[in-house]
N, C-alpha and C positions, 0 to 999 in steps of 0.2 A: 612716559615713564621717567619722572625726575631723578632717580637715582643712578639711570644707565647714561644718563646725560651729563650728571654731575660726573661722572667715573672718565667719561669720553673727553669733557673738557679740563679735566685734572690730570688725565696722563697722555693728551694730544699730542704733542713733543716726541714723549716714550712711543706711544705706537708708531708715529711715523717713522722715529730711528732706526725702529727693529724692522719696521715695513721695507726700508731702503737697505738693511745689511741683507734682507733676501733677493732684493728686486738688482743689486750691484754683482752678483754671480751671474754670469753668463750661460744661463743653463738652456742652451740648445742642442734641442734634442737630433734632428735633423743632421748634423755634423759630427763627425767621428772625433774632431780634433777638441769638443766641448767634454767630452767624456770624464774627466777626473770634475769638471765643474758638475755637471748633474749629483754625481756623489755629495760634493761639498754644498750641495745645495739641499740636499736629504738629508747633512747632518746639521743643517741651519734649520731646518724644519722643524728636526727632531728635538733639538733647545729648547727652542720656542714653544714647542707641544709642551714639552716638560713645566717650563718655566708657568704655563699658564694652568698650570695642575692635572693633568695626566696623570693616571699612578704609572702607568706604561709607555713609553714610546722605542718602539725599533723600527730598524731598516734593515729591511728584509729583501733578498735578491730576487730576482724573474730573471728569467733569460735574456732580458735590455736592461734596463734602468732599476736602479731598484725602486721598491717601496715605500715609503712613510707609515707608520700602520702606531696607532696610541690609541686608548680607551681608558674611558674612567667607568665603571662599573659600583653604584650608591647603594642598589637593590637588585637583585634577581628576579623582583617582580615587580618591577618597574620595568616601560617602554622603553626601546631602545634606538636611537639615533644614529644615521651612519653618515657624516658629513664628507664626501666627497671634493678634491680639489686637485689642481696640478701645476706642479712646480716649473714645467719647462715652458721654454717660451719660441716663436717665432726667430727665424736670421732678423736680421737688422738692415738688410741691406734693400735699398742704397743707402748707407751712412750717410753722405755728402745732402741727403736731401733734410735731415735733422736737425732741428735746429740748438738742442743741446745734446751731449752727449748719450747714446741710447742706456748704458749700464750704469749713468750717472745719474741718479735721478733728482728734478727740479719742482720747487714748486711755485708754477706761475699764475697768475693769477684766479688762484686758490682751486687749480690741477697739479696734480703731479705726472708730470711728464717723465716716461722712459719706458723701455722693453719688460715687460707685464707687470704695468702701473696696474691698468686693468686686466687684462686676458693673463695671467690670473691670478697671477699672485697676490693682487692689493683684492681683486674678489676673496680668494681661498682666507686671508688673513684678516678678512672680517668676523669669518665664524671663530676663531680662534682668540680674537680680542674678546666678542660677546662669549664663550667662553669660559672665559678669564674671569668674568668681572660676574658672573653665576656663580664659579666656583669661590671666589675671592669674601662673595656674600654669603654664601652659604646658602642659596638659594636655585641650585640645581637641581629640576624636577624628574630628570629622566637619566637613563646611563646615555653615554658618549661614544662612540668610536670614531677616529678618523683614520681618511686614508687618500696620503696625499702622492700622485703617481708620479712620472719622467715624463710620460710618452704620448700623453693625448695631441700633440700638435703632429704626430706622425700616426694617427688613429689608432693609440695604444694595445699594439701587437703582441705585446708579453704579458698585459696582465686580466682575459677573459682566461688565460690557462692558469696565471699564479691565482683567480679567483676561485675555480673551480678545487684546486687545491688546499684553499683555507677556507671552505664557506660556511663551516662550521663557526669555525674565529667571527663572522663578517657577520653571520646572521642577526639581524635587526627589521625594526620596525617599518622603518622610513630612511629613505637616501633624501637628503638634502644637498644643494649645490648652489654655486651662485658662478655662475661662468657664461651668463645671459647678461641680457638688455631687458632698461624700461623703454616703454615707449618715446617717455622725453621725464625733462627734470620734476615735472608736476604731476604726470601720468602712470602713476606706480601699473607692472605687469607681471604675469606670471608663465611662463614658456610651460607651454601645453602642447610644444609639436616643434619636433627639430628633423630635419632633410637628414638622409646617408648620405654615401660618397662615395665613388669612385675615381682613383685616382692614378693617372697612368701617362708614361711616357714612352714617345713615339718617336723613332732615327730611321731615317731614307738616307739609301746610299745610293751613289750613282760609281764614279769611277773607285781606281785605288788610291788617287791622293788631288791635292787641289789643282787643278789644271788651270793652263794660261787661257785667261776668257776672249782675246783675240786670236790664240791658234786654234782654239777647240771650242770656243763660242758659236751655238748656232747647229755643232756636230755630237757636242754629249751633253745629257740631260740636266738639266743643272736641281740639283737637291732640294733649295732653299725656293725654287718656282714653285716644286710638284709638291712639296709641304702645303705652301700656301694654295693651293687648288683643292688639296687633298681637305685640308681640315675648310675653305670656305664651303665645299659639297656636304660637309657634315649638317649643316642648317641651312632652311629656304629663308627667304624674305620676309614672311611671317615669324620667323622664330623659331618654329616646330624643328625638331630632331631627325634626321633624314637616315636613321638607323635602324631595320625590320627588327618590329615587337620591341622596339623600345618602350614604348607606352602601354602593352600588354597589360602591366599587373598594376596602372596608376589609378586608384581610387578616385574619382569623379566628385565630388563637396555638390551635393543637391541647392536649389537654390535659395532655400532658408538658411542651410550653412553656410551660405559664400556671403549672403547679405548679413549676417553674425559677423564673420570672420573683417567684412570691411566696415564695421562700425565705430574699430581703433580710430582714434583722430589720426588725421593723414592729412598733410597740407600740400598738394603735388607742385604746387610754387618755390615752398620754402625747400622741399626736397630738393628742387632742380638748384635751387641759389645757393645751398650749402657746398653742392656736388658742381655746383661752375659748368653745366651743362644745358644743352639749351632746350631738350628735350629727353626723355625716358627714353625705353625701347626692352621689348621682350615681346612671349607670345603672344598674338595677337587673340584679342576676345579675353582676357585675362588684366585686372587692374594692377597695378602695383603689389599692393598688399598678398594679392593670392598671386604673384607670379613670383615672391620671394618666399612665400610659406607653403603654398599649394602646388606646385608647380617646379618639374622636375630642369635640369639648364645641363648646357655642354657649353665649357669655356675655358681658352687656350688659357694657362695661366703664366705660359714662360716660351720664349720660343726661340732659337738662335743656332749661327752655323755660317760658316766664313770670316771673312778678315772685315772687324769691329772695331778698331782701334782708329786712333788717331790717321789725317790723311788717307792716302788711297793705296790700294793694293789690288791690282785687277787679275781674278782668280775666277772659277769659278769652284764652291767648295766640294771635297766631295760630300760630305754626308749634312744634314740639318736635324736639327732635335727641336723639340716641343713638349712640354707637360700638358697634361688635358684633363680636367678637373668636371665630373658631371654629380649635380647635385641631386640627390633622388628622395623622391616622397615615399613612406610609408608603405608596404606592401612592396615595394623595388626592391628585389633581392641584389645587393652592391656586387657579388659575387657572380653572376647571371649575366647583370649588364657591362660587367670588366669585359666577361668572354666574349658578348656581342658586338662590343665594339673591336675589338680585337680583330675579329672573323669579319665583320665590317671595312673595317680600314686597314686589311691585308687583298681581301677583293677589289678595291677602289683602288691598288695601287698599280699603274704603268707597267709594263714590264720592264722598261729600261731604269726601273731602281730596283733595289731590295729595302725592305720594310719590317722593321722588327717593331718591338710592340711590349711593354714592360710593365707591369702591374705594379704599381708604387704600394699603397695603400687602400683600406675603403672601409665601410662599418656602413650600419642599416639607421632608417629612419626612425623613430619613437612618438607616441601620442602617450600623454598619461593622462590620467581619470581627472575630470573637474569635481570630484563630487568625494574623495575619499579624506578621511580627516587631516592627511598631510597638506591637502589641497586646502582645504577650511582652516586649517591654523596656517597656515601662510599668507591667504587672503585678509582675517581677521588682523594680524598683525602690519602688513600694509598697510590696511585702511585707516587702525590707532595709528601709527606713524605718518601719513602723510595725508590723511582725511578724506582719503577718494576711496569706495572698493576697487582695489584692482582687476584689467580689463586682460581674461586669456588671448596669448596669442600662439602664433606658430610661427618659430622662428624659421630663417633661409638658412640658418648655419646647421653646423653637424658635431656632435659630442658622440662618434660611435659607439663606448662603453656603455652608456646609459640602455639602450637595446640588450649589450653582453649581461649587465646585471639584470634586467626582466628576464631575460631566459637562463640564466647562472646560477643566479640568488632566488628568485624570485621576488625581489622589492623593487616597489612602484620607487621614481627620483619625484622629487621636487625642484623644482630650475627655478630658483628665485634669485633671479639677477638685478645688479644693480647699477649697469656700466649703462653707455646713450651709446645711443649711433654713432655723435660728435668724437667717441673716446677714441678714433682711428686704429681699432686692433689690428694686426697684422699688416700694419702701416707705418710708414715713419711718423713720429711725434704720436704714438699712443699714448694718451692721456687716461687721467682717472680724476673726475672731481671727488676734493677731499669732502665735501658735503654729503655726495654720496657712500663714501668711506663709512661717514659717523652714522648717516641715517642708516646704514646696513645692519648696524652691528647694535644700532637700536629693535632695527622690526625682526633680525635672530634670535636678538633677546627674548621679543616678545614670542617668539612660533616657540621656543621650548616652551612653554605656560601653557600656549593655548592648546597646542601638540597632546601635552600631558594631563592636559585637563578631560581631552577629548576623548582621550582613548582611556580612563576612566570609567 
């Protein structure tokens, strides 16, 4: 499509200026002390909607974060579009492991590096360029609405209730998104299967404060041991989850699906050389592919408790904490397995600690249809832009909302992402290649067309 190309490399400059005045607010959702930034980043949002022809853009409150909410509206009976996206991003930390500044963003050897280059801002701010350059032509086939959130990095808790609220406002066609991965740079993909979540932190106490580990070593339970017992008894050798009726409600993939599902190119060499490891590991009987897509996991994501600092300090402490993050397949009710592990790993605990046990966050799994016209105008546009059909996958990650709108709204999403595996989300040096930027905001282009041609 040479006109969406000429438009790309005519205002390449512009879009990236604007891409970095959103990508430089610190919009972490996660942290109390980011709070006036989520705002300022909702009304950097809401510019930019404007500026790229919205007849509407506001920001609108939930009971967390607020809103982003704009639509451009051409005909009433015309299909309608609901671009999904979110503003906040990931902590940052370890800073010291970055190699430029995370809210400063660089562009190196033709990536842009910073805190959501990709996860999600430079995603979200693709469909807003394609867009632009619709509206700018006059060549906008369908109405618009966008709706860009604060909270999905904390499994967006305010807005299944502020959706239920406006779904009048919201009702549309098709959700489209882009807050996924391709397979790799030449391998265009479409996310047809994303994991829930549960997510939950766990503090063993032993005494009422840190005791001396030569007077009371050996006589009081020390916190940070029975942690480390506690959560290795969570999994055997194999992998498997050692939690009754964990695996109850997990769909089984027959073996025509599972030989589908591993037909993605997969190089388990280049996998291990990127990741500096010298071997894999998960459940066993399970390949790569299906133990990231298919297949549910329990993993410490944070764990600590005692004297961390520099030199020595011989204590023993009282209490240790842990975050514990379990990824769940389709049909895992997220809310089911919080309490089972709970009821779990309150039985498992000594008596000489006490054991609390904290529900962070969680949201449910999602499969969407390969076969309905949002799925076929995303595909079709793919293929025009990078000459491959693209190949469904199931991704490991989790976008809770997308489940809250099928049962909300009642609209199917589309997850047509653009980021690699290389882009290191929720990492230091998350990247985004600018190539991928521009090829985005060409195959958006093209799904309005083919979208609106479809449903016809």
């Amino acid at each position: 499509m040479s006109d969406i190309k000429t438009y790309i490399k005519e205002n390449e400059e512009r879009f990236l200026n604007e891409l970095f005045e959103l990508i430089r607010i610190p919009s972490i959702s996660s942290s109390v002390e980011h709070k006036e930034d989520m705002l300022k980043c909702a009304k950097c949002w809401q510019k930019h909607l404007l500026a790229a022809g919205v007849d509407k853009a506001e920001i609108m409150p939930t009971d967390g974060n607020p809103v982003v909410y704009g639509e451009k509206i051409i005909d009433e009976n015309l299909p309608v579009v609901l671009v999904y996206g979110h503003y906040d991003v990931m902590p940052v930390d370890p800073v010291s492991e970055w190699q430029s500044q995370p809210f400063e963003p660089e562009v190196r050897d033709g990536k842009i590096y910073a805190r959501g280059a990709d996860d999600d801002k430079g995603q979200s701010f693709i469909h807003a360029k394609a867009f632009e350059f619709l509206v700018k032509t006059n060549s906008l086939p369908c109405n618009v609405k966008f709706l860009l959130e604060g909270e999905e990095e904390i499994s967006s808790p305010s807005l299944p209730e502020w959706c239920k609220k406006n779904k009048k406002m919201l009702q549309s066609d098709i959700i489209i998104l882009s807050d996924t991965s391709m397979i790799n740079q030449d391998t265009p993909s479409i996310t047809c299967g994303l994991r829930g979540l549960a997510y939950l932190e766990v503090e063993v106490k032993s005494a009422n404060r840190d005791l001396h580990s030569g007077l009371y070593g050996g006589a009081v339970a020390n916190p940070i041991n029975v942690l480390a017992k506690m959560i290795a008894s969570l999994t055997d050798p194999q992998g498997c989850i050692k939690i009754k009726d964990f695996y109850k409600d997990v769909i089984k993939l027959n073996e025509r699906e599972r030989k589908d599902l591993n037909k993605a190119p997969f190089n388990l060499t280049e996998y291990k050389k990127d990741l500096n490891i010298e071997d894999v590991f998960g459940e066993e009987g399970y390949t790569t592919i299906e133990r990231t897509g298919i297949r549910p996991t329990l993993d410490v994501c944070g764990i600590w408790g005692g004297y961390t600092g520099e030199g020595a300090k011989t204590v023993i402490p009282s209490t240790a904490y842990a975050k514990i993050s379990m990824r769940l397949v389709p049909n895992q009710n997220h809310k089911t397995i919080a309490q089972l592990f709970q009821d779990h790993f309150k039985s498992i605990a000594p008596k000489y600690v006490k054991v609390k046990v904290k529900n962070l966050h969680g949201g449910q799994g999602y499969v969407t249809p390969i076969h309905s016209s949002g799925y076929r105008a995303a595909s079709k546009a793919l293929r025009d832009v990078y000459g491959k059909t693209p190949i469904p996958v199931r991704s490991g990650g989790s976008i809770s909302i997308i489940s809250a709108f099928d049962e909300i709204l009642g609209i199917k999403s589309i997850m047509m992402g653009f980021g690699l595996p290389s882009d290191a989300i929720h990492s230091a040096n998350e990247n985004f290649p600018v190539y991928n930027f521009h090829k985005g905001i060409e195959a958006v282009t093209l799904f309005y067309k083919y979208f609106a041609e479809l449903m016809k």
